[in-house]
N, C-alpha and C positions, 0 to 999 in steps of 0.2 A: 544574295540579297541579305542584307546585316536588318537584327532586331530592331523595331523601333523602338526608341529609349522612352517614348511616351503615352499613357493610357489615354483616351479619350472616352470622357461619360456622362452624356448629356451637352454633349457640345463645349464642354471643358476638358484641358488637355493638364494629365498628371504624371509627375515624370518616375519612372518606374522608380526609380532606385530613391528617390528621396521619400518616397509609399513605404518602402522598404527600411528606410532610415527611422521613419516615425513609429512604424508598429514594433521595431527591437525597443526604441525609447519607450512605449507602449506598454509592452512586457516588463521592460526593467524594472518599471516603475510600478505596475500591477505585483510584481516580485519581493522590489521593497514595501510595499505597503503592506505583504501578508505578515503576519502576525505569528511566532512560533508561540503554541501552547504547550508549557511544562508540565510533564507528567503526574499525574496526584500522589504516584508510588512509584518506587525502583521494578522495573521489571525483573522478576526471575525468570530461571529456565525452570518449565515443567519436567519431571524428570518420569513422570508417571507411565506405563506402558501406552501405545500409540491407542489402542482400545478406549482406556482411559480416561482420556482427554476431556473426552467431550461425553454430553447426556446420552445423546444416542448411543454413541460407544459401550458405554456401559450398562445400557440398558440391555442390549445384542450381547455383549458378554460380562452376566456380571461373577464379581473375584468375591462376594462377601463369604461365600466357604471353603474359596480354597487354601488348603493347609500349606502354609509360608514355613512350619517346621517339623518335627516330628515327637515335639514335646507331649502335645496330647493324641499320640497314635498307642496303642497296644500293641505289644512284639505278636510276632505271629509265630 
């Protein structure tokens, strides 16, 4: 037995594929109508360790004394 090509709803009968045909029109046009908003600023990449990033991050491990060189160590 083949699909019927028709919905019925409320004692009106609609035909699947032209439902079909209106809600991709539907979309298109919900599509065109959205709006792109441009950035206020170029994105960079954060380069900073994953810890970092973010508040929590940093709070869990913070870096403000670890020594990045050895200029202010005393030879041993």
């Amino acid at each position: 037995m083949a699909k019927p090509d028709t919905l019925v709803v409320d004692g009106q009968a609609f035909s699947w594929r032209r439902l079909c045909e209106l809600r991709l029109q539907q979309l298109e046009a919900w599509r065109a109508a959205q709006s792109v908003q441009p950035a206020l600023f170029e994105m960079k990449h954060d380069v900073r360790p994953a810890a970092e990033r973010t508040a929590a991050g940093r709070y869990q491990e913070p870096s403000l004394f670890v020594v990045t060189s050895t200029r202010g160590q005393r030879a041993q």
